[in-house]
N, C-alpha and C positions, 0 to 999 in steps of 0.2 A: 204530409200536408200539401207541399208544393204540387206532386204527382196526383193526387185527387182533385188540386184546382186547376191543374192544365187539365187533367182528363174531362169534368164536367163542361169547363169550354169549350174544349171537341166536342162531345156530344149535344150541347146545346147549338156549337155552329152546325153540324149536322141536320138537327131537329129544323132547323129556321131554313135552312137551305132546301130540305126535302118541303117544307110547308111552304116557300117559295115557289117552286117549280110544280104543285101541286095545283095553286093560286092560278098561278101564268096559264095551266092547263084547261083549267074551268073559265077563265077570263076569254080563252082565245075560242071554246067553243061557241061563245055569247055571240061572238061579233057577227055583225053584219054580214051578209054575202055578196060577193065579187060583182058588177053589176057585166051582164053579159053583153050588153050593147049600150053605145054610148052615142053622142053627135061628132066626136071629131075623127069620120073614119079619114082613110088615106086621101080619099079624091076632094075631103075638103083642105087640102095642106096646100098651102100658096108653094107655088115653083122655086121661093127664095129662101123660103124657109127648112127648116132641120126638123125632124120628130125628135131629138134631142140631143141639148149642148153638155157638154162635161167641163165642169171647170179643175183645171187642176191635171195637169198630164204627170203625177206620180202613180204608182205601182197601180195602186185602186182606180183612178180617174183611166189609164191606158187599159186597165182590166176591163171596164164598164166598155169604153169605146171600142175594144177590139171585139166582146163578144155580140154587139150590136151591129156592128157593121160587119162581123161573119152571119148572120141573120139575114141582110138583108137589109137592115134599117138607118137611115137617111142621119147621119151623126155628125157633128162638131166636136173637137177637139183642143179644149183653149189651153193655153199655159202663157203665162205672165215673161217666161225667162227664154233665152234660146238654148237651144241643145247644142254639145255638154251642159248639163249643169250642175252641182254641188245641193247635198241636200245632208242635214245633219242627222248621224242615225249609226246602228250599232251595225247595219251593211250585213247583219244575219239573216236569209232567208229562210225559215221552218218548211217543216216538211208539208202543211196542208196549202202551200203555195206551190208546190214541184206540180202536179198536175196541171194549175193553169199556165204555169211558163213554160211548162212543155209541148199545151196548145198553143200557144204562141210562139214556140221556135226557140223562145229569147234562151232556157234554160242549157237546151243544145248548144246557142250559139256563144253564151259567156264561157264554156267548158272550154269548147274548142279553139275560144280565139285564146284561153289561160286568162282567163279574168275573174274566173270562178274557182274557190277551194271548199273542198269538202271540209265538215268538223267531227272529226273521226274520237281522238282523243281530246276527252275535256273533262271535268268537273266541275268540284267546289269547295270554299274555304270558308269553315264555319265562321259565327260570333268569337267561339272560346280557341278556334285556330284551330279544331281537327279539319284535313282533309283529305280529300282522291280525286282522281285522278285518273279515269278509264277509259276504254273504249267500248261504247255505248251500241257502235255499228254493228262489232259481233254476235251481239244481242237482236238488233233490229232486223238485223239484215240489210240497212243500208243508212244513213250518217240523219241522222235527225234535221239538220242543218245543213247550208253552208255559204259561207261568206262570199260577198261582191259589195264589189262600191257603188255608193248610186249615183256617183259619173256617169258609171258605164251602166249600170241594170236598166235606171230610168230612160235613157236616153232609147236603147233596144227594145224597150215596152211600149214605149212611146211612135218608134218607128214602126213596129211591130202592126200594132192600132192603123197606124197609117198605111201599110202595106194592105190591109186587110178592108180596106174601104172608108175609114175615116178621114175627114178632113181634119189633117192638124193646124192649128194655127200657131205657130209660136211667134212671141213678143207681142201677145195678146192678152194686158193688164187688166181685168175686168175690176170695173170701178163703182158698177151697180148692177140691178135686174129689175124690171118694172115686169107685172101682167096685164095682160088684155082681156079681161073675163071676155069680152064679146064674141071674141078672133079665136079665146082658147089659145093665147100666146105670150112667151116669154120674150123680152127684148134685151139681151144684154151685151152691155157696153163696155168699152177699153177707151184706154186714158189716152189712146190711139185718135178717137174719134170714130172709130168701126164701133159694129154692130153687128148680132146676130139674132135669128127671130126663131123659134122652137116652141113644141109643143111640150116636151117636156124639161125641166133643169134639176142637172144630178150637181150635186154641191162637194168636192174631191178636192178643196182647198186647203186642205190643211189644217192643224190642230186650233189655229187662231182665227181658221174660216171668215175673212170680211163678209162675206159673201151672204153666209148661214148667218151672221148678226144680226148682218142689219134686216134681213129679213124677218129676223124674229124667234127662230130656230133655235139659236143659241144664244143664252141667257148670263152668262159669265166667261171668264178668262181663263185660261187654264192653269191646273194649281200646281202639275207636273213639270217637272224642266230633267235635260241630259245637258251631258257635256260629251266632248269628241276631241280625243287629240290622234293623230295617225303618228307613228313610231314607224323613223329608215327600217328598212329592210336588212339585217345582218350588224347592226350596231345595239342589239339585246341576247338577252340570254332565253328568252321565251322557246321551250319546245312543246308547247300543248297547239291544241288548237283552237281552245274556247275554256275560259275557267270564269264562275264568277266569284266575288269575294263578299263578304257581308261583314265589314267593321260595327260595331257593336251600333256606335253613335250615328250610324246612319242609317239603321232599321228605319222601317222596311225595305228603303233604299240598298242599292249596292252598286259597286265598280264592275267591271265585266273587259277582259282581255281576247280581242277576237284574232286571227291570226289570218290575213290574207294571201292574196296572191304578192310574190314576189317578195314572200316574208314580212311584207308590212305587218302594222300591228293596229289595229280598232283600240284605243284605250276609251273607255265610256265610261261615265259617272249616272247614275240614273236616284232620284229625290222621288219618292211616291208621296203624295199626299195623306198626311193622317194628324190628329189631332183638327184644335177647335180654332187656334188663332192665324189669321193670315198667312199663308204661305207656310204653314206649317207641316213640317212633313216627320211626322217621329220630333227625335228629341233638335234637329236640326231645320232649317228656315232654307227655301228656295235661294236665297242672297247669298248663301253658306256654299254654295255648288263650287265656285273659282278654288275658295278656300279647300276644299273638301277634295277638290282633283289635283290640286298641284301639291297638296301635301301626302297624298299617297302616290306619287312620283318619287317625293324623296324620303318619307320616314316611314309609308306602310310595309312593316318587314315582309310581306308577302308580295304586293306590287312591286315594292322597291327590286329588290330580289330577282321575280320575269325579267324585270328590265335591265338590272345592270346598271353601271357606272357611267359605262359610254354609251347611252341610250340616246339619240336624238329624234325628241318628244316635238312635234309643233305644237302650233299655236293653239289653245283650246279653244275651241267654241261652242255655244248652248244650242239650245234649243226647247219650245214649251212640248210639254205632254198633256194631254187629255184624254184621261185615264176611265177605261170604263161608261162611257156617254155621261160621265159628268158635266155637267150643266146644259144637256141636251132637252128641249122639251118635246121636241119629238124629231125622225129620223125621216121623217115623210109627210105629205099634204097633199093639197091638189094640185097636178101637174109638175110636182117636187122631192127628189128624195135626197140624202147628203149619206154621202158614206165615206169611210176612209179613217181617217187624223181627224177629220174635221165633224164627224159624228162621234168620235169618242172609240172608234174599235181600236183600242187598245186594251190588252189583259194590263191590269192594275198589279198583276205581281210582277210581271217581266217587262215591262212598257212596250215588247215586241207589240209590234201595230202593221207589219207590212202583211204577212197571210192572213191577217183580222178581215183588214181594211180589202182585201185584192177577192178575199170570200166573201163581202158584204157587196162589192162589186160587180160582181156576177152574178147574185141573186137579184141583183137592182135589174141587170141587163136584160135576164130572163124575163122578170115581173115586165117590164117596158114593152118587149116581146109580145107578149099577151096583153097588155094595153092594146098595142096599136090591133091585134085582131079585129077585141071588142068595137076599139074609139071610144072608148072610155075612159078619159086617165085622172080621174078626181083622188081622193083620200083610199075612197076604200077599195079602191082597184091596185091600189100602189100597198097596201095591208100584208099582200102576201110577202111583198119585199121585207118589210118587219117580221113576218112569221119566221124566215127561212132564214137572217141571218141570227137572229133566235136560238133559233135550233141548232144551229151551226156552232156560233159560240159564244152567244150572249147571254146564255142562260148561265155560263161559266162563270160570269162577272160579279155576280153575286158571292159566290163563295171565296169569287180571286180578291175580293173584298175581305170577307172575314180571315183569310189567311192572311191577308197585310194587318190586321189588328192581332191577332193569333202571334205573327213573327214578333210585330214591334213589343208585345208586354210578355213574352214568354218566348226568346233566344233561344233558348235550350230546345227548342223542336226544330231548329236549323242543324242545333251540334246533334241530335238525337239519328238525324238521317244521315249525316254526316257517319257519324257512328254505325248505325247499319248499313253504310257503302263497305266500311271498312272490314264489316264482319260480312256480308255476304258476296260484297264485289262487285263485276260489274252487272251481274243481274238486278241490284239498286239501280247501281246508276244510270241503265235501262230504264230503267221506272221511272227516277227522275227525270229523264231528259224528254220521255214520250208526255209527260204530264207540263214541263215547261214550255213543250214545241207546240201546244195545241193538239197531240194527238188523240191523249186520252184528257177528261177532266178533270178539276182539281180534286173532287169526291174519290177518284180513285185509292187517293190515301186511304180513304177510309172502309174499301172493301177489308173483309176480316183478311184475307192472305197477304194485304199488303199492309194495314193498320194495326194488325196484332203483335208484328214483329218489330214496326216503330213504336208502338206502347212499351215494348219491351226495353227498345233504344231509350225511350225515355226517362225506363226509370234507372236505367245504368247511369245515363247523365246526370241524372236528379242526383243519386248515391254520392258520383264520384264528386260532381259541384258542390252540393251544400251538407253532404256527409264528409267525406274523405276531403274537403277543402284541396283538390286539386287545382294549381296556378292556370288561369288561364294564355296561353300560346299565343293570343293577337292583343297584344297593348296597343293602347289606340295610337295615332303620329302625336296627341298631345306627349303623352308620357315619352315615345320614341326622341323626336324635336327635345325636350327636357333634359333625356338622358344626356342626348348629344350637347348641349348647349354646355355641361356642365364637365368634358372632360377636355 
């Protein structure tokens, strides 16, 4: 019984995903067309003015400005903080970002200076505690991932942009943006008393975007939050170089162990959003994260464990997610486009947002590109930028969606893959890691050579769980905490 209602909810998310992208398809042929010429060409752009500001000098905001200003085109560069600076985050870069940090240098230049690690061997540890543990590179031919801190990533992205002809401004707190329909201009301001005047504003601020608010843009708060503690280098037991873990009670959510340069260690906690009530994410609440990361430091037998005895853990800190362009009403307007954290490019299974964000980036850059051709830059000239990151991997979102309903009420397709890593190795966990990095999408699962074999996994799990009453391997840290409290 259990195995014929996991199956029909596969096949029903399937049906809705395929009539999804069907929808998008017909929808996108309807629209309007690019208008070819416009009033604002180049000779009408005042001498003090930018063809466009970036707010926001992370990964996406130094993406957009660097490949705007290899163009050719007249660009601002704001960022609120000065470089170094600290930004909360799992510091994994995926593989559909290695091509553009390779036009930029930055990718060359973290390798060489050693500020960059490959993530060669990793896996995953199911709900019921089966896991692996592979080397995924073999497979690929080259590491799906790899780890850097955005100390350093940001800061070389950022300089990068700037080498490349942008003006960066840093300590440049933007406090609002007004338009000039007359001028065809944006005017935005820092808490500085400066000001910049542009023709167009890309919005790269972040998943709480003041920016995108108060404009209008964004419609609510984000429902997503991470935690971050980094782990000394040589004071754990960690030898993988990426595992993630999935504790039962925080479906769809999960912790994640990243392994940097100099042996540090990423320790993340990641809350997805699911269910109806406030902050609700699965069977656990956004407020739960402190709770939820410091206790799988000392009683998740599997965290616990990487880490060690003599682990020294710092200090944890959050940060929000905005998963999927939740509460986005749109991604672009006239003279306006937002991308990054602060449009929502994030995959809602993995909260990964930095290849999202650095891909929607670039198609912003391009679209602006051909603006300034035309002088054109209203809604439907900025349209193609919504097509292409689209395409890219927004259409992703929707299914990365029903897999987070799919994990949280049916675990057993977590232990089910689990299980087929174990029986075919790491040609799975090939699979897995190309579908977690962005390279393939989530529908992959459901090709028959890769779906038939996890149906198969499923019903082994289904058997051994609710036939054979096999003990589950991951007690939660309640039970752990309990055990220990009582000897």
């Amino acid at each position: 019984m259990q195995a014929n209602k996991t199956a029909t909810v596969v096949g029903a998310t399937a049906a809705v995903a395929a009539g999804g992208y069907l929808t998008y398809r017909l929808l996108s042929s309807r629209r309007p067309k690019v208008p070819k010429t416009g009033p604002w060409t180049q000779d009408t752009l005042p001498s003090d003015a930018y063809v466009a500001v970036v707010v926001g000098a992370g990964p996406s905001g130094s993406t957009a400005a660097f490949y705007l200003a290899k163009a050719g085109v007249k660009v601002a560069l704001c960022e609120k903080e000065k470089f170094p600076r600290d930004k909360i985050c799992g510091d994994a870069l995926c593989t559909p970002s290695h091509p553009i940090l390779q036009d930029m240098g930055v990718m060359q230049e973290m390798f060489e200076k050693g500020l960059a690690r490959p993530a060669d061997a990793g896996g995953f540890v199911s709900p019921s505690g089966l896991c692996y543990i592979g080397a995924s590179k073999k497979k690929l031919g080259r590491a799906a991932c790899f780890a850097c801190k955005r100390l350093h990533i940001d800061e070389a992205m950022a300089k990068s942009a700037e080498r490349q002809g942008a003006d960066l401004m840093e300590e440049f707190e933007v406090t609002g943006a007004s338009f000039d329909e007359k001028n065809g201009l944006w005017t935005v301001n820092a808490a500085s008393g400066k000001s910049v005047k542009a023709r167009m504003l890309v919005c790269c601020d972040g998943a709480t975007s003041r920016l995108a608010t108060s404009l209008g843009y964004c419609t609510e708060p984000p429902k997503g939050v991470c935690s971050r503690s980094y782990v000394e280098g040589g004071t754990h037991n960690t030898d993988f170089d990426g595992v993630c873990f999935y504790p039962r009670e925080s479906l769809p959510g999960y912790c994640a162990i990243f392994r940097e340069t100099g042996d540090d260690l990423n320790l993340c906690y990641y809350l997805i959003p699911q269910g109806e009530g406030e902050g609700q994410c699965g069977s656990v609440k956004e407020s739960d994260l402190p709770r939820l990361h410091n206790d799988a430091i000392k009683y998740d037998p599997f965290i616990s464990q990487a880490l060690g005895p003599s682990a020294k853990v710092g200090r944890m800190r959050a940060a929000s997610l905005r998963l999927g362009c939740q509460g986005i009403k749109s991604t672009y307007g006239d003279h306006i486009m937002i991308c990054g954290d602060a449009a929502g490019h994030i995959d809602p299974v993995t909260g990964e947002g930095i290849h999202t964000g650095m891909m929607a980036a670039k198609a912003a850059a391009e679209t602006i590109c051909s603006m300034v051709d035309t002088g054109d830059f209203s809604a439907a000239s900025c349209q193609p930028y919504y097509d292409k990151w689209m395409g890219a991997f927004g259409y992703d979102f929707g299914m990365s969606r029903a897999a987070c309903r799919l994990m949280y009420k049916f675990p057993v397709l977590l232990d089910a893959c689990a299980n087929e890593m174990q029986v075919q190795g790491d040609a799975m966990m090939s699979k897995w890691a190309e579908v977690m990095t962005n390279m393939r999408p989530k529908s992959y699962f459901l090709r028959p050579d890769v779906g038939i074999p996890l149906g198969f996994a499923t019903v082994r799990e289904l058997v051994h769980q609710y036939i054979l009453r096999r003990p589950t391997s991951y007690p939660s840290t309640q039970t752990v905490k309990a055990s220990q409290g009582k000897k």
